[in-house]
N, C-alpha and C positions, 0 to 999 in steps of 0.2 A: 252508318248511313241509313239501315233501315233499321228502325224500332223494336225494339223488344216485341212493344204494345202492338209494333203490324203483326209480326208472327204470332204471338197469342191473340190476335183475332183470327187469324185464320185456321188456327189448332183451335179453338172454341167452335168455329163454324163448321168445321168438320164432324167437331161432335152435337152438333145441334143444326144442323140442316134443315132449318124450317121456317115459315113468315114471321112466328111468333117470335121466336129470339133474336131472327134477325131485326125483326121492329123494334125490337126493345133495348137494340143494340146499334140503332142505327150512327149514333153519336159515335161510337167506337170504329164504326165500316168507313164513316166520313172521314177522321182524322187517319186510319190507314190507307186509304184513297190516296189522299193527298201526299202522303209519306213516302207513297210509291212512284206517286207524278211526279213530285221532286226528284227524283231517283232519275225517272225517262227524261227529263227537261234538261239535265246534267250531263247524259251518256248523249242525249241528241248533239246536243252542243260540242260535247267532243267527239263523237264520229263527223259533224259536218267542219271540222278539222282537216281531215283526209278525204270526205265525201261531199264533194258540193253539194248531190243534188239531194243531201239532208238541210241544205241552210234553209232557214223558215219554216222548216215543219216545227209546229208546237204540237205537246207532250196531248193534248185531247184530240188527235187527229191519230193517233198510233193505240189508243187504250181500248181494250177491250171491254165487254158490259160484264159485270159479275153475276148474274141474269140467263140459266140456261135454259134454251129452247129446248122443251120438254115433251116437244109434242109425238115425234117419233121414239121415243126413248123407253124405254122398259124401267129405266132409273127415274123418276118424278123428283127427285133431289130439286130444289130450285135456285138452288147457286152453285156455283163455281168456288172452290176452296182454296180460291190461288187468285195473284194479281198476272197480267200479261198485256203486253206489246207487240207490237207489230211497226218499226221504223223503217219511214222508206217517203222516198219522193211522193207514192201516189197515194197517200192513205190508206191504212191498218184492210180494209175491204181489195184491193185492186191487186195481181198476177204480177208488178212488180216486183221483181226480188228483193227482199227488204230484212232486216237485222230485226231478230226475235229476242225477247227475254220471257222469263218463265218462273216466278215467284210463288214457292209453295214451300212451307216448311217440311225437309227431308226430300224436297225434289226440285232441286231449283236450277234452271241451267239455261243455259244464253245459244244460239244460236243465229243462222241466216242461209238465206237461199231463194230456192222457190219449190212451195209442195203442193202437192197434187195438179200439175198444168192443166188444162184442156189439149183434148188431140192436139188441134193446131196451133201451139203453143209446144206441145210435147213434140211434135215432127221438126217442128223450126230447131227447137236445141239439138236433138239427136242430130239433124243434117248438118248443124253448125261446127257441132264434135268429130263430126265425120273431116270435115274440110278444115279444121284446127285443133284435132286433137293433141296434138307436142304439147301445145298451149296449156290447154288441160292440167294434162301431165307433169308439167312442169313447177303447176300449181299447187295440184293434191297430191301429188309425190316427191312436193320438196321437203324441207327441214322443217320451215316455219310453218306450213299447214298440217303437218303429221304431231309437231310440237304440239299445237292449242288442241287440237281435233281428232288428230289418229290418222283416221280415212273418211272419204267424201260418204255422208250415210244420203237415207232415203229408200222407199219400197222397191225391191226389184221385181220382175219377169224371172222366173226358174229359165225361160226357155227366151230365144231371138223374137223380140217384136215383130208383128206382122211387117210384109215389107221386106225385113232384112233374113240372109241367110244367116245360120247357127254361126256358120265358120267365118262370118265376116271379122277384119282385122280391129275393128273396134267393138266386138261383142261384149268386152267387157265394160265398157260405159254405157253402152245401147239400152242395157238390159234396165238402166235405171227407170223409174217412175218419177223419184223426186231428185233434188240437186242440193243437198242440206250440209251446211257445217255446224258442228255443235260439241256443247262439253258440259257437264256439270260440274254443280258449285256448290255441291253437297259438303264439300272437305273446306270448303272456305267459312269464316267466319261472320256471314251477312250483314252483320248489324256494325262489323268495322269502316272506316272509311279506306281501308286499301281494295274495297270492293273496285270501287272508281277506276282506279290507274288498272287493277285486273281487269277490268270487263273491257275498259277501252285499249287494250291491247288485244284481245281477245276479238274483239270487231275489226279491229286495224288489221289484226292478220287474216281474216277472211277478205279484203276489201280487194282483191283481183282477183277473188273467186266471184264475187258480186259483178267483178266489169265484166268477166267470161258471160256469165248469164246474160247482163244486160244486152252483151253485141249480138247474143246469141238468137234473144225474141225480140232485136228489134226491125 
């Protein structure tokens, strides 16, 4: 499904990080683009299978700019050495929990959730877990979500969130910052078409980790 020719663009731009070769190569950046929208346009369409409120997103409302803001950075690199996504009801920008993919040769891996909240965004899940945590529970400590994923990842707190005591009975979800399923797909063969039926099983069995969130800020 994905191209040789994408992944050796992107192993080429890693070792040439620069305006010049990327101008000079812009022909090759273009037809990898597209190689990868084909890709989102395909996996949209089959998550909004299971996920309604994917129906109608098209694949330029989820793609990120290859284009890195360099302003604060120590690194002045001026691209990004990887394709990426961001699928979800309210566009690739919006606190929506939305299904991630992650295209970079030797790091490629799929995910979803929601990361970095704002406080009140981050108070509303945490009170949500508090008043349905089984729910939870029952989610990232079943079969099928330890199968794709392992465990629910995302940044934690060493110590209880302001607000909650150490000992509280849900310390151990409290303590998150983010709410993330993920896996990579480094041992997979990328450029095959069983990419497809893998990745969209792989969304399918986060998709009531996704409704937990949603009920959560809304």
């Amino acid at each position: 499904m994905i191209e040789k020719s994408t992944l050796n663009f992107l192993s080429e731009l890693k070792q040439n990080n620069n305006r010049t070769w990327f101008n000079d190569h812009k022909d090759d950046y273009k037809a990898a683009l597209a190689n990868f929208t084909d890709l989102v346009a395909i996996l949209l369409h089959n998550i909004a299978g299971f996920d309604k409120r994917l129906v109608g997103v098209l694949p330029k409302e989820c793609l990120f700019r290859i284009y890195r803001d360099v302003r604060f950075s120590k690194d002045k690199s001026p691209y990004k050495t990887w394709f990426s996504a961001s699928m979800n009801g309210g566009g690739k920008n919006t606190l929506f929990p939305g299904y991630y993919i992650h295209l970079e040769p030797g790091n490629t891996y799929l995910g979803g959730g929601i990361w970095h909240p704002p406080k009140d965004i981050l108070d509303n899940i945490r009170e949500y877990i508090i008043a349905h945590h089984p729910e939870l529970e029952k989610i990232v400590l079943g079969k099928t979500f330890k199968k794709h994923f392992g465990e629910m990842g995302g940044e934690q707190l060493k110590t209880a969130p302001k607000g909650y005591p150490k000992d509280h009975p849900q310390i151990r979800w409290l303590r998150y910052k983010d709410f993330l399923a993920g896996c990579s797909k480094n041992k997979l063969d990328i450029t095959s078409d069983k990419i497809i039926p893998d990745f969209s099983s792989d969304y399918k069995a986060m998709f009531s980790f996704m409704q937990f969130l949603r009920q959560a800020i809304l």
